[in-house]
N, C-alpha and C positions, 0 to 999 in steps of 0.2 A: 504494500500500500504506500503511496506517496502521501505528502504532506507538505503545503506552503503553507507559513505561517504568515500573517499578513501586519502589515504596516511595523513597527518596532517591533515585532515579536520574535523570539530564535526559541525552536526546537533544539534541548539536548539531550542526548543519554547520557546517565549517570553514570561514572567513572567505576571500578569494580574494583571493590576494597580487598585488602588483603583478610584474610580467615583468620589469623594469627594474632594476637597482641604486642608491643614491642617485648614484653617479656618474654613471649612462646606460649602464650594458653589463646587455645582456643575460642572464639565469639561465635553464640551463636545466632542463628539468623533472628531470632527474638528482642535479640539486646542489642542487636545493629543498631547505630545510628543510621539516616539515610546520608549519602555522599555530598559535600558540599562542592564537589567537584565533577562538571562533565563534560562530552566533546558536541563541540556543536555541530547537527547533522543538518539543518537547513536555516535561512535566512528569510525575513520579511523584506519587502523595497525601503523601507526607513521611515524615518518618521516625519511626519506632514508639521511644518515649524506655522507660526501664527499667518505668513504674509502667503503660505500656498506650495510654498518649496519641498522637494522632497532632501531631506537632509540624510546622508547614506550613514550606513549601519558603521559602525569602529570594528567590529568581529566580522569572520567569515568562517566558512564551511571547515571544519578540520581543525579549529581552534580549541585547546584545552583552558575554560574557565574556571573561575570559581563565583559562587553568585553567593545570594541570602539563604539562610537557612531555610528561610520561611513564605518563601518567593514563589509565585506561579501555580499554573495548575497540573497533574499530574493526570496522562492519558498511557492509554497501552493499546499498542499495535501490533498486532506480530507477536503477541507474546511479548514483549520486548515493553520497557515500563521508560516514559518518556517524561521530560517535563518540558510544558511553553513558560517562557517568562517574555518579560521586557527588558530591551538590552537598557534598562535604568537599575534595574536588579544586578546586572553583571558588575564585580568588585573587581576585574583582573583578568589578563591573558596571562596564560603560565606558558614562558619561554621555555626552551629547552636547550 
């Protein structure tokens, strides 16, 4: 299934945390936090500024962010567990 998100909006998949704790005991899937980190898998055209402009998005496709904890809404495709936010929500591109 496809999906454009429209005007500010970016679709991302959550990033897939490790199993482990930094000490070595195991997390289980109950006591997970959800990931504050994901890669972005599509873009909106940008956001409509007050005089009519379309002002283009700062992120693109294949970008690893981190947003708010508490940001967006949560959709599932595919199996596959997705969240839309607004890129006003996005705190960061993570360089590599």
């Amino acid at each position: 299934m496809k999906f454009k998100p429209l005007r500010d909006r970016v679709l991302v998949k959550y990033s897939e945390e490790d199993e482990k704790s930094a000490g070595g005991l195991y997390i289980p899937d109950s006591a997970k936090e959800k990931p504050q980190k994901g890669e972005v898998i599509a873009i909106g055209s940008g956001r409509v500024t007050d005089d009519g402009k379309v002002q283009k998005m700062d992120v693109k496709v294949g970008d690893v962010i981190l947003f708010d904890k508490y940001s967006g809404s949560k959709i599932t495709m595919d199996s596959v567990e997705y969240l839309i936010i607004r890129e006003e929500d996005i705190l960061g591109i993570l360089e590599k």
